[in-house]
N, C-alpha and C positions, 0 to 999 in steps of 0.2 A: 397668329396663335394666341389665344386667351391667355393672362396674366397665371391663373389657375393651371393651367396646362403644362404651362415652361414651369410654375413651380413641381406639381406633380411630374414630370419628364425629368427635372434636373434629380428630384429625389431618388428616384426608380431606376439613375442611371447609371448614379455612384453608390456603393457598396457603403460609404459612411462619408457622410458631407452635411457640413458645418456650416447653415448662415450668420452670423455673425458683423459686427463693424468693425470693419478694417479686414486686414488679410493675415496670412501665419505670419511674414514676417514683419508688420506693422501692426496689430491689433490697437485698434482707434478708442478701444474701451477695458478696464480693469476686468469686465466680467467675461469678453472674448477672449484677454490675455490667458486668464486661468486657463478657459477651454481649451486652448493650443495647446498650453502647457501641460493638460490632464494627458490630452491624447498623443504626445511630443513624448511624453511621460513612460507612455502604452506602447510605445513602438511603431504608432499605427498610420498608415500611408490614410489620407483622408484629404478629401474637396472641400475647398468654401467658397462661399459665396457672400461678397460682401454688398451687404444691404445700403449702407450707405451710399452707393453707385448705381443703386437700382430702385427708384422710390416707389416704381410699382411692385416689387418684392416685399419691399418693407412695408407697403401698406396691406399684403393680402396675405401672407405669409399666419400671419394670427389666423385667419379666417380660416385659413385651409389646417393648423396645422391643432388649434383649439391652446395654443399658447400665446399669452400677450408680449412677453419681452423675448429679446438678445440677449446671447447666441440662444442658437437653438440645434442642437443633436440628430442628426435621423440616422437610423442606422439598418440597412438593408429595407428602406420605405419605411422602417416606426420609426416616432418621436421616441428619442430618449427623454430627454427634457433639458433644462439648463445649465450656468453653470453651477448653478448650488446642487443638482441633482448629479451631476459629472462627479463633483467633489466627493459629492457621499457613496457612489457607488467605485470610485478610484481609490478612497481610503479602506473601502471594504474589500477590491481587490474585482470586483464585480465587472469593474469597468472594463479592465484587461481581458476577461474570459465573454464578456459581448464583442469587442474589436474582433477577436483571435475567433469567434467564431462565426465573425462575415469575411474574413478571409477565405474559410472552407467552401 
């Protein structure tokens, strides 16, 4: 299966999944840590996938997703965006009513 395909399949397959470095309970970098944290925050059951173990993810991931860095958000197949975009829309409350309504 194409690098493109497993990325599009893993997205498509989880309701809200997180690539990122490292994993929930080791976040390998301050800007994945927030993420956990944002969505840790939310209540919200979510996947990740950690790039650093997968270096064809990490290198195609921008490509397909039109974002350059880590973590990165998708939520019901869209990019959310990162962790600075998490931040801003979890301090406006935003954050919590996108989770709560890919769980419906």
């Amino acid at each position: 299966m194409d690098i493109m395909e497993v990325i599009k399949n893993t997205v498509e397959s989880h309701p809200v999944v997180l690539f990122m470095k490292g994993s929930q309970q080791f976040p390998m970098c301050g800007f994945s840590a927030l993420a956990v944290q944002a969505l840790k925050g939310c209540g919200s059951e979510f996947h990740t996938v950690n790039v650093l173990e997968n270096p064809d993810i990490r290198a195609n991931l921008p490509q397909y997703s039109n974002w350059p860095t880590y973590p990165q958000l998708f939520v019901k197949g869209e990019l959310i965006g990162g962790s600075d975009i998490m931040a801003e829309l979890n301090a406006s409350g935003e954050l919590k009513q996108i989770l709560s309504d890919a769980k419906a």
